[in-house]
N, C-alpha and C positions, 0 to 999 in steps of 0.2 A: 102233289100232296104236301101239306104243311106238316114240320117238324118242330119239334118242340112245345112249349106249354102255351095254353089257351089265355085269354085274358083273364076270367077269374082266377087261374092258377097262378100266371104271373102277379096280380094285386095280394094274393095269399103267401106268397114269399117274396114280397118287399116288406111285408106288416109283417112276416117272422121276424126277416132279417132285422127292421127297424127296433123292433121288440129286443132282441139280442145287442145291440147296441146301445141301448136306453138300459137293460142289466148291467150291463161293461159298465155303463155311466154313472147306475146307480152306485157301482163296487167304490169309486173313487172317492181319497179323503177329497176335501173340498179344496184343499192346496196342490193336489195331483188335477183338480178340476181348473185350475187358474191357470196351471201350464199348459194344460192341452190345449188350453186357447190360445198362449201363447205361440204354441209351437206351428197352431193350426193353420194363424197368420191373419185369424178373422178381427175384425176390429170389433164385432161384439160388446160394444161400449154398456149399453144393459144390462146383459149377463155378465160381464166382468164385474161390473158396478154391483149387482144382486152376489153374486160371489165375495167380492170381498166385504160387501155387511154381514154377509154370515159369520165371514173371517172373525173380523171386529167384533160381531157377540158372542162369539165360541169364546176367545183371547179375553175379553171382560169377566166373562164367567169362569173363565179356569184361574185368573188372576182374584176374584171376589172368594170363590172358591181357598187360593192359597191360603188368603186374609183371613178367613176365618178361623183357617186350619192353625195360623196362624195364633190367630186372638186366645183359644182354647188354649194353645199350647202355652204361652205365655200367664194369663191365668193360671193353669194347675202348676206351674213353677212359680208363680207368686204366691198360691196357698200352700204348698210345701216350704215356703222358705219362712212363709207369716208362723205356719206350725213349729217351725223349727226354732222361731225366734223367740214363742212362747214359751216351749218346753223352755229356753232357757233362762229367760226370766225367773222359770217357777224355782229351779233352781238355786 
């Protein structure tokens, strides 16, 4: 008598398991995603590739991002200082 799981049971927890791994994978920043490859050993030159363009538009946009944070902040210290320079004209 055979022991253990049948074939559709065996097909039914490789697609759990796979699914569980694909969560794990989803959990990862995208630079914890770059190392595992690393580590993995796979040469993966595609998804390395698709990996680090995500990288490179993340890093453009948190930088475009600073710029702006930036530009505002610069601004409202130029209108404080234009108001200030008024008052003392009126002076």
């Amino acid at each position: 008598m055979k022991c253990g799981l049948n074939r559709a049971e065996r097909r039914e927890k490789r697609q759990y398991e796979a699914l569980e791994r694909q969560h794990a994978y989803d959990k990862l920043t995208t630079f914890e995603k770059l190392q595992m490859l690393d580590r993995a050993g796979h040469s993966a030159v595609k998804q390395r590739a698709r990996i680090q363009a995500i990288m490179a538009r993340e890093e453009a946009y948190l930088e475009e991002e600073l710029r702006l944070k930036t530009m505002v902040k610069l601004k409202a210290a130029t209108k404080r200082a234009t108001a200030h320079t008024k008052k003392e004209r009126k002076q």
